[in-house]
Every structure is written in C-alpha cells, then in structure tokens.
VOBA-1610 file (N, C-alpha, C; in pm, whole numbers, padded with zeros to 5 digits, always signed):
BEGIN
Unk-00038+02153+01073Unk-00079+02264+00987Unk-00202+02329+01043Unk-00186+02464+01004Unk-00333+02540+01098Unk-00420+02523+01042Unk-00505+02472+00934Unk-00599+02406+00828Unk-00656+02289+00922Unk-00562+02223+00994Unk-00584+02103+01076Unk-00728+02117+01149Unk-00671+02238+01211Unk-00767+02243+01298Unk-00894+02301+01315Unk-00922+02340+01184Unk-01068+02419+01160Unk-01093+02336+01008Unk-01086+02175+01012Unk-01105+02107+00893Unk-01231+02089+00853Unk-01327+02092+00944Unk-01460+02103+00940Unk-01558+02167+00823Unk-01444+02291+00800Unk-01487+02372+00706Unk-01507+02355+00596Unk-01599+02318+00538Unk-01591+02286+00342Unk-01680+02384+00272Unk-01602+02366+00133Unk-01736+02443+00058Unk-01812+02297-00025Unk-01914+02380-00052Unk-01968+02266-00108Unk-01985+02259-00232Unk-01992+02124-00283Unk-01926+02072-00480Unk-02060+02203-00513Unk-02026+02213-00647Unk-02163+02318-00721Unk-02113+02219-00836Unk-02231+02162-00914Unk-02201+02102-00988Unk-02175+02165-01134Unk-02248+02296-01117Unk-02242+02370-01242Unk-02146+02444-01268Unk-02072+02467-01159Unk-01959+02572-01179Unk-01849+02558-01280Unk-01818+02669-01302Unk-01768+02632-01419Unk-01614+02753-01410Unk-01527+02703-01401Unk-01359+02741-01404Unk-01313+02747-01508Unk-01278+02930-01507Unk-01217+02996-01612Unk-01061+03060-01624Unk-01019+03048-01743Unk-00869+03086-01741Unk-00865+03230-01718Unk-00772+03248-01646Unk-00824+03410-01580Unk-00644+03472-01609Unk-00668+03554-01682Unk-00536+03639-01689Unk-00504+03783-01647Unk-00610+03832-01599Unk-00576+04006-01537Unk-00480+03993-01430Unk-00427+03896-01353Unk-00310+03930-01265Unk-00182+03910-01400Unk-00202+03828-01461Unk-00133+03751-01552Unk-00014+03886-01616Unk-00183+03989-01712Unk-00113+04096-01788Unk-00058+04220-01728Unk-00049+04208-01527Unk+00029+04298-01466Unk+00135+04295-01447Unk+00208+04184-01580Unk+00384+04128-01512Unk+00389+04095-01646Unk+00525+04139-01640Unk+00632+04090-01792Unk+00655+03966-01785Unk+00643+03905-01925Unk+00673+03718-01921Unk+00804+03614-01832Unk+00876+03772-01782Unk+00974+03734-01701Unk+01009+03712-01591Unk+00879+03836-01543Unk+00850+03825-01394Unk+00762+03707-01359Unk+00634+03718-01468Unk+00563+03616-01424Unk+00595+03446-01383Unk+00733+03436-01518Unk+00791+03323-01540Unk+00871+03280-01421Unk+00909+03388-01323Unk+00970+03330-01196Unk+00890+03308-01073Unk+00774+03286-01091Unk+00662+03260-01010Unk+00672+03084-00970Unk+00631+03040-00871Unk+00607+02919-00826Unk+00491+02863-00955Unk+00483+02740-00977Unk+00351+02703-01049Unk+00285+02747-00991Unk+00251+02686-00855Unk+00151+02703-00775Unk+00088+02843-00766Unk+00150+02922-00755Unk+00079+03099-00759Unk-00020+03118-00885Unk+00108+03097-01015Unk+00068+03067-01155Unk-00132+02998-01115Unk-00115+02905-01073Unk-00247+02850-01122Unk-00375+02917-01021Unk-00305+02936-00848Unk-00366+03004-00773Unk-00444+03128-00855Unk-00357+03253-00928Unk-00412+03339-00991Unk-00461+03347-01125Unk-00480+03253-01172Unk-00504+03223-01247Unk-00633+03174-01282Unk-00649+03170-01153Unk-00847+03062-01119Unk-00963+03192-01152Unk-01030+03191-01224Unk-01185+03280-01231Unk-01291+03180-01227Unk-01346+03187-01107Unk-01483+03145-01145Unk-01603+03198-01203Unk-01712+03164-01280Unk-01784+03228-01277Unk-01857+03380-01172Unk-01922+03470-01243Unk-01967+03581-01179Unk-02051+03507-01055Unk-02009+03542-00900Unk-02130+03533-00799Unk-02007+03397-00735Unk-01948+03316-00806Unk-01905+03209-00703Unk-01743+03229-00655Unk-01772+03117-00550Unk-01644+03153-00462Unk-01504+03049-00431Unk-01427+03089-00416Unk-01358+02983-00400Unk-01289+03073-00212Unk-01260+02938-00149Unk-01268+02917+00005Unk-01103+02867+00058Unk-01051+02978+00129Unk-00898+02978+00199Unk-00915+02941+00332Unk-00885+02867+00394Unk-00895+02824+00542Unk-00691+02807+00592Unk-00700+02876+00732Unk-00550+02878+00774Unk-00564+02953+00940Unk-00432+03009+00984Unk-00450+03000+01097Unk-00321+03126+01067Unk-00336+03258+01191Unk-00261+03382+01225Unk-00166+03318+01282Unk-00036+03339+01202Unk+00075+03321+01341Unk+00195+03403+01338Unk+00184+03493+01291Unk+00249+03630+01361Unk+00158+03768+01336Unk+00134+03851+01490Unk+00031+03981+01438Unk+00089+04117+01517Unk+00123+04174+01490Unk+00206+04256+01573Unk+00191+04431+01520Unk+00189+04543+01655Unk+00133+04626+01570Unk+00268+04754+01642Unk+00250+04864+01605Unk+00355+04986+01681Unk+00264+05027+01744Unk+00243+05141+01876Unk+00148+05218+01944Unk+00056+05307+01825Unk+00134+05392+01700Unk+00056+05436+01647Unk-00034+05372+01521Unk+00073+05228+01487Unk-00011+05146+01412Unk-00154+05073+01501Unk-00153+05074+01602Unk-00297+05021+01673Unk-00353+05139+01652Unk-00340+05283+01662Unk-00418+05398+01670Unk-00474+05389+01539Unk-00369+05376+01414Unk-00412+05376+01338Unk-00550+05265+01285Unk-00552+05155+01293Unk-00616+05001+01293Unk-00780+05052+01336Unk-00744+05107+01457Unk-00882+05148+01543Unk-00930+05263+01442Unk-00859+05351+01416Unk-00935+05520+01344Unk-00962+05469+01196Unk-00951+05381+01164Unk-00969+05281+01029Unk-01108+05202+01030Unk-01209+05184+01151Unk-01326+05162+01187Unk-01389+05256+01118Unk-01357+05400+01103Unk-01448+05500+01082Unk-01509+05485+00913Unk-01401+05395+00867Unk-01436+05370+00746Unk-01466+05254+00651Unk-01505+05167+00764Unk-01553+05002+00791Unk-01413+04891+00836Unk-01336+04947+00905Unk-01246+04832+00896Unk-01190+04761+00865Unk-01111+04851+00746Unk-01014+04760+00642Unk-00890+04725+00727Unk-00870+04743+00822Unk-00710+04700+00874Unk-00745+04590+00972Unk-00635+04503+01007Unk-00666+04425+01116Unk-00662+04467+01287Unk-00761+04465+01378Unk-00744+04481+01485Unk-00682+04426+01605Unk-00702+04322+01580Unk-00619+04204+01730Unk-00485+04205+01658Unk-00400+04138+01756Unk-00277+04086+01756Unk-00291+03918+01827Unk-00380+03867+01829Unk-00364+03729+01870Unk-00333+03695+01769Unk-00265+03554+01774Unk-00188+03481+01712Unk-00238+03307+01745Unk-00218+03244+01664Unk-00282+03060+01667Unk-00440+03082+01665Unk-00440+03170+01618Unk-00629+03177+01580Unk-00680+03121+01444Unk-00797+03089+01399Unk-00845+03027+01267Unk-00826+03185+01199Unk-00823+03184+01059Unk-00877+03269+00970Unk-00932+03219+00876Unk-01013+03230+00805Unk-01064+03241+00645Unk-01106+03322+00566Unk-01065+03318+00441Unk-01058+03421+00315Unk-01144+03373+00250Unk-01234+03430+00148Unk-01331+03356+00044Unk-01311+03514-00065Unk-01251+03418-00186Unk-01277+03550-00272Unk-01385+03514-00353Unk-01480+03609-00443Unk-01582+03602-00474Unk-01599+03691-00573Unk-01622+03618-00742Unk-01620+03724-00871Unk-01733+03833-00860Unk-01698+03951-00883Unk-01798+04063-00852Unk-01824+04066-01025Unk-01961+04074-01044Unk-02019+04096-01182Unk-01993+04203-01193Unk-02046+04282-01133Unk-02068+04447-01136Unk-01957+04532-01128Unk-01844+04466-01093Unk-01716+04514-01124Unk-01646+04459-01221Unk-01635+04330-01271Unk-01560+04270-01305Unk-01462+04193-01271Unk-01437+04222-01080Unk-01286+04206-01024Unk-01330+04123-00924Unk-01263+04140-00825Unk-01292+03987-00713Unk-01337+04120-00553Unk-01424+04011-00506Unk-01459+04037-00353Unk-01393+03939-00250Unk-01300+04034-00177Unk-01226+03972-00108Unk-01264+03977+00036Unk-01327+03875+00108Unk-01348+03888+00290Unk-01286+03826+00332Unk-01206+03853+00492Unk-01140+03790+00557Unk-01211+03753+00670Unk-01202+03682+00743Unk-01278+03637+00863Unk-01173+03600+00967Unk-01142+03697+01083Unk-01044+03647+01174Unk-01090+03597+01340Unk-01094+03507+01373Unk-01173+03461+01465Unk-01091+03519+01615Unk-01139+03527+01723Unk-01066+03648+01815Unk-01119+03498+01931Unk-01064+03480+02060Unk-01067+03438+02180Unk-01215+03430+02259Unk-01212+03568+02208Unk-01323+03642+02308Unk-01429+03702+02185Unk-01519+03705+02129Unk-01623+03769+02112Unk-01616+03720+01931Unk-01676+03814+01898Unk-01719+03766+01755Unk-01590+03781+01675Unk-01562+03687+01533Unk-01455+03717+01478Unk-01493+03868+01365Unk-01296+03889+01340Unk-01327+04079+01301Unk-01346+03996+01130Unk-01466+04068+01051Unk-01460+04051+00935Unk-01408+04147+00893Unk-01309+04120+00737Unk-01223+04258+00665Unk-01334+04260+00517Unk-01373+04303+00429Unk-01417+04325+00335Unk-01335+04466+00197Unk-01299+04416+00113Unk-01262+04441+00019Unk-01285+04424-00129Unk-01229+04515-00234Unk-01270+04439-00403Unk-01172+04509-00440Unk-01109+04415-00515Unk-00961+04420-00605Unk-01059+04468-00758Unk-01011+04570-00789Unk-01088+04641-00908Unk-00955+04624-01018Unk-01004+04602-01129Unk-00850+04590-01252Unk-00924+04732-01314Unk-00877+04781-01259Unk-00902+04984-01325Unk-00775+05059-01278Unk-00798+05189-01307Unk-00735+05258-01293Unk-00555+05268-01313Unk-00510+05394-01301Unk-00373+05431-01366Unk-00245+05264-01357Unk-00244+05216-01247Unk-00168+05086-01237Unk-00190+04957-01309Unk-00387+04951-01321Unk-00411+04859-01354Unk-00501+04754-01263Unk-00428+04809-01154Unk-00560+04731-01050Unk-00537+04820-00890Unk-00646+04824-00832Unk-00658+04868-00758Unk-00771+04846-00595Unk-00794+04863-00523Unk-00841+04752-00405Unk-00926+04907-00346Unk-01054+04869-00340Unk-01178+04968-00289Unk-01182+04919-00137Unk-01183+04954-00017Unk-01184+04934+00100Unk-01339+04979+00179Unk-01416+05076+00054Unk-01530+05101+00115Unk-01521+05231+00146Unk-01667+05367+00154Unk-01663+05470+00176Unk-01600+05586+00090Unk-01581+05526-00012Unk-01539+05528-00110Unk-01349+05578-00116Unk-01288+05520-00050Unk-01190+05509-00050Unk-01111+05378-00117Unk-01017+05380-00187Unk-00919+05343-00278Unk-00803+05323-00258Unk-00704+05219-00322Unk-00555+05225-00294Unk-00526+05185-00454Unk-00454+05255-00553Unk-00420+05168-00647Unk-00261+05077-00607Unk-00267+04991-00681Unk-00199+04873-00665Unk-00058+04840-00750Unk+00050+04831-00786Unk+00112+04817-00849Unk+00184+04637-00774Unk+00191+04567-00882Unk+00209+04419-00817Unk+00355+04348-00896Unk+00465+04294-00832Unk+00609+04313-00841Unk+00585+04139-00823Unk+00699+04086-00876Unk+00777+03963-00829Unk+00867+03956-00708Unk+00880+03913-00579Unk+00985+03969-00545Unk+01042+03815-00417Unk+01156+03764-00444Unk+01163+03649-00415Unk+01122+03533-00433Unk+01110+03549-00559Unk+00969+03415-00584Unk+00834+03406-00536Unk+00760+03585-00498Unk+00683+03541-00398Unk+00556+03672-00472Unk+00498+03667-00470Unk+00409+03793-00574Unk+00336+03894-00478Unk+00406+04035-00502Unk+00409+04129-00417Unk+00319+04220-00437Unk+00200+04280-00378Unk+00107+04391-00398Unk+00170+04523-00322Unk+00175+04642-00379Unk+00225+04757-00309Unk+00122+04858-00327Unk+00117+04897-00230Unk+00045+05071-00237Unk+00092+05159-00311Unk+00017+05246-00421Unk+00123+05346-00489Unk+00107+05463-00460Unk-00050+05469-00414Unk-00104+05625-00400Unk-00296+05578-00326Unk-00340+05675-00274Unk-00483+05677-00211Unk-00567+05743-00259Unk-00663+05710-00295Unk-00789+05803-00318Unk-00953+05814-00275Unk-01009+05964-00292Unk-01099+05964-00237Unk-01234+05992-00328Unk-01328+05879-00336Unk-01398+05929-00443Unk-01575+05957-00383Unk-01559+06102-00444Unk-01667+06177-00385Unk-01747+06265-00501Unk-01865+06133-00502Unk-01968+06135-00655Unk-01893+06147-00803Unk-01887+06179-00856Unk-01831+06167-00970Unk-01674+06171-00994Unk-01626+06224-00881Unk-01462+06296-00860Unk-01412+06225-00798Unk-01329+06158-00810Unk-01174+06085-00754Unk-01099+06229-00708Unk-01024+06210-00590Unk-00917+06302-00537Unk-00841+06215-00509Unk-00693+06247-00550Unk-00589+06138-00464Unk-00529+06221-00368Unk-00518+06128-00246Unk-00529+06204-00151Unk-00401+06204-00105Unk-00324+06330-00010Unk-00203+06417-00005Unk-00113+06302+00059Unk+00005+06262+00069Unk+00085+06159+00152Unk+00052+06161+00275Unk+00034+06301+00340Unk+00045+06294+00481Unk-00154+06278+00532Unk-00221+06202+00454Unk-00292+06143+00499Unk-00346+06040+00480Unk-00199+05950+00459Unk-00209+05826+00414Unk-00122+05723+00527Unk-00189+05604+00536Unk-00077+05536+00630Unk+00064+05476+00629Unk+00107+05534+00488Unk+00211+05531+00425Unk+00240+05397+00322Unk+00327+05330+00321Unk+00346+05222+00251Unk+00281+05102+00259Unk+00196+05055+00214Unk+00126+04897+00219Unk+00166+04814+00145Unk+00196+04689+00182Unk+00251+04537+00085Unk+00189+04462+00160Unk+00120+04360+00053Unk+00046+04264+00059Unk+00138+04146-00031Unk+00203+04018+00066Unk+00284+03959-00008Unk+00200+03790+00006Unk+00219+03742-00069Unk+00163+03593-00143Unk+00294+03532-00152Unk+00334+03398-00105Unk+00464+03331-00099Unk+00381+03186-00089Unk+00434+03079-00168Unk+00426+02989-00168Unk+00530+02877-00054Unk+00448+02810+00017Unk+00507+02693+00094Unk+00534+02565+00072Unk+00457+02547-00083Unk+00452+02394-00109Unk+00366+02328-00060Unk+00307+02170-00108Unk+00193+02109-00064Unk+00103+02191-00019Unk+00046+02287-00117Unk-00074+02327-00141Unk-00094+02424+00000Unk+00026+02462+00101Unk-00009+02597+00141Unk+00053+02676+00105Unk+00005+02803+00144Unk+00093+02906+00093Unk+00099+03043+00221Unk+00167+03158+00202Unk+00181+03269+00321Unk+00110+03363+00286Unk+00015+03453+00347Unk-00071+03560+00358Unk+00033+03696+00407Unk+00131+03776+00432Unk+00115+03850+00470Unk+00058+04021+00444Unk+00057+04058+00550Unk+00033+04263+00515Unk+00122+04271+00620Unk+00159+04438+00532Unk+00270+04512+00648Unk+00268+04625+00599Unk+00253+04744+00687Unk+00231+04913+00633Unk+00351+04948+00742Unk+00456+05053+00651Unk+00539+05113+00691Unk+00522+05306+00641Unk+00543+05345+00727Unk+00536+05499+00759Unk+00635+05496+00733Unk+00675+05661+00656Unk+00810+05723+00666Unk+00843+05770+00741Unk+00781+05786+00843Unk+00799+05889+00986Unk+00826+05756+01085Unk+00717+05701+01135Unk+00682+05604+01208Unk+00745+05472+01195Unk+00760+05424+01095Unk+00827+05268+01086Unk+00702+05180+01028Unk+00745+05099+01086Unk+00607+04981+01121Unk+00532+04984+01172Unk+00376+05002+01114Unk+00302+05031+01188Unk+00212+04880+01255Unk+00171+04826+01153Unk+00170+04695+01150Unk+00220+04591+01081Unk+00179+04475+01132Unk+00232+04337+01009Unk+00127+04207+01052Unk+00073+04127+00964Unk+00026+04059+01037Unk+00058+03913+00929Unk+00043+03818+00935Unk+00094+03673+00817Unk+00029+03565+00913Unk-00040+03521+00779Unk-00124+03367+00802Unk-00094+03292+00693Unk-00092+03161+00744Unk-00063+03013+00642Unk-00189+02982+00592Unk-00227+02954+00464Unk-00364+02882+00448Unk-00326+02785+00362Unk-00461+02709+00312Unk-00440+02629+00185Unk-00594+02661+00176Unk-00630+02635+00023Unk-00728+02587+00014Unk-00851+02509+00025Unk-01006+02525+00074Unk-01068+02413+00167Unk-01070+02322+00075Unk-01121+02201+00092Unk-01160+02096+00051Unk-01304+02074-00039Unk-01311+02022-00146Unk-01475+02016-00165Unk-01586+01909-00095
//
C-alpha cells in the first residue's frame, strides 16, 4: 500500500479535540442516495472537527495523465495560484489535510504532491456550503466552482455546475467558453480503511483534459 511508504508521517494525539457529528455533506443527498454509500464514506464525511483542527490523508499518485491542451491548461491555472495539478509522475507520496475554516464555516482543503525533482506542488482550496447548489469550492483570486454532489456507483461524486468570478461585492458567473469545462471529483471506497482520490476535467471541444487518482487512508495518531 502507498501509505507504506511515507509511514513516518503522523499527526499528533490533541488531547482536547473534540469530534463532531457533521451533516452538511449529509443534507446534499436524498436518504436514498446517501443510503447507498459505503459505511465507510458515511463516517469519512461525516467527521467535523472542531474550528482550526485537522484531520491528515497520507497515500501515493498512481495514475496522472494530461491532453496537450490540458497541460496548457494546468500551467495558465498558476496565474491564479494553482488549483490544478501539474506533474504527471506517478508512485509519488501525496498528502491531503482538511482543516475546519471558522470564518467560513466549511473545510480547508491542501494537497501536497511530492515531485522527483524539486519541491512538492502544494494545491490549496475551501469547500464553502453556500451558494445556489449548496456547496461550492473557492480556488483563490476570487474564483469559484459551485458544486453539485451525486451518488454514483457506490462512490460519492463532486461535479462542476457553473464558474464564478467574484469582484468586491459582485459575483459574475462566468460564460462556458471560459471555463475548463466539466470537473468531477470522485471519492470511492477500497475497504480496510483506504479509499480512491480521483479528478478528471472534460471539455466539450477537447475531451480530456486531465485526470489524475491517488489511494490514501488515513494517518495514524
């Protein structure tokens, strides 16, 4: 397992912390959808910790693959801190740490992908429970994706519905054709406590632009 090999990693006990029943993914799914969920997801999303603390994903990339204009795209995505992934190596460490945002209410999501050669690419994000869907993922610069989130194979699916641009007081959602088209963010359970990471953005023009899927489990205390 790719956990194996970056075991080193722990978080450490907090004795005060204190774990809360958390239902905002909960009330984005009918009792029917939700009900065909793995336990395991069930309790995965289900975890709130207190405001400020974190809970710690450790795993390893093993498929990353991009189209010529999905790398163009990845790179022109810098301009606005680097929400997409850049490499395509594969058998590399990753780790995720999500982290309750007070000031939002919603979670801070960083990825940490470790590269061969030079420093690993950090991703930074916050899953916001606002707006028209219900929840929605801030990427920074004040750009937006709202979120609409599906059952789909037993496996709990995040989709892109629409983009926006918010500039001081004004949200604009911004026109299709300057968007990278379709985004899914899919969560699949593996059993014994790992589970599958992927993203994959498909263009209507273009195809696939990228895809990338990592195994994690949870660190250890």
């Amino acid at each position: 397992m790719a956990s194996a090999r970056i075991s080193t990693l722990r978080t450490s006990p907090v004795s005060d912390t204190k774990l809360l029943d958390d239902r905002r993914f909960r009330t984005l799914l009918s009792d029917e959808d939700w009900g065909r969920l793995p336990v395991a997801i069930w309790r995965r999303f289900s975890k709130r910790f207190e405001d400020g603390n974190t809970v710690v994903y450790v795993g390893e990339v093993d498929e990353a693959s991009f189209s010529r204009a999905g790398w163009w795209l990845a790179q022109a995505a810098r301009l606005i801190g680097g929400p997409l992934p850049t490499g395509s190596e594969t058998q590399v460490p990753m780790v995720v740490t999500v982290t309750e945002d007070a000031a939002s209410g919603g979670q801070i999501w960083s990825r940490i992908c470790a590269r061969r050669d030079g420093f690993p690419q950090v991703i930074h994000s916050a899953k916001r429970f606002a707006g028209p869907t219900g929840l929605e993922e801030y990427v920074g610069f004040g750009v937006s994706m709202a979120l609409r989130i599906a059952v789909e194979h037993e496996a709990l699916a995040f989709h892109s519905v629409f983009y926006s641009l918010q500039l001081g007081p004004f949200r604009l959602r911004l026109p299709e054709w300057l968007t990278p088209g379709d985004l899914t963010v899919t969560h699949s359970d593996l059993g014994g406590g790992d589970f599958r990471f992927t993203l994959e953005i498909i263009h209507p023009r273009f195809g696939r632009l990228l895809r990338q899927s990592a195994v994690f489990r949870e660190a250890s205390s």
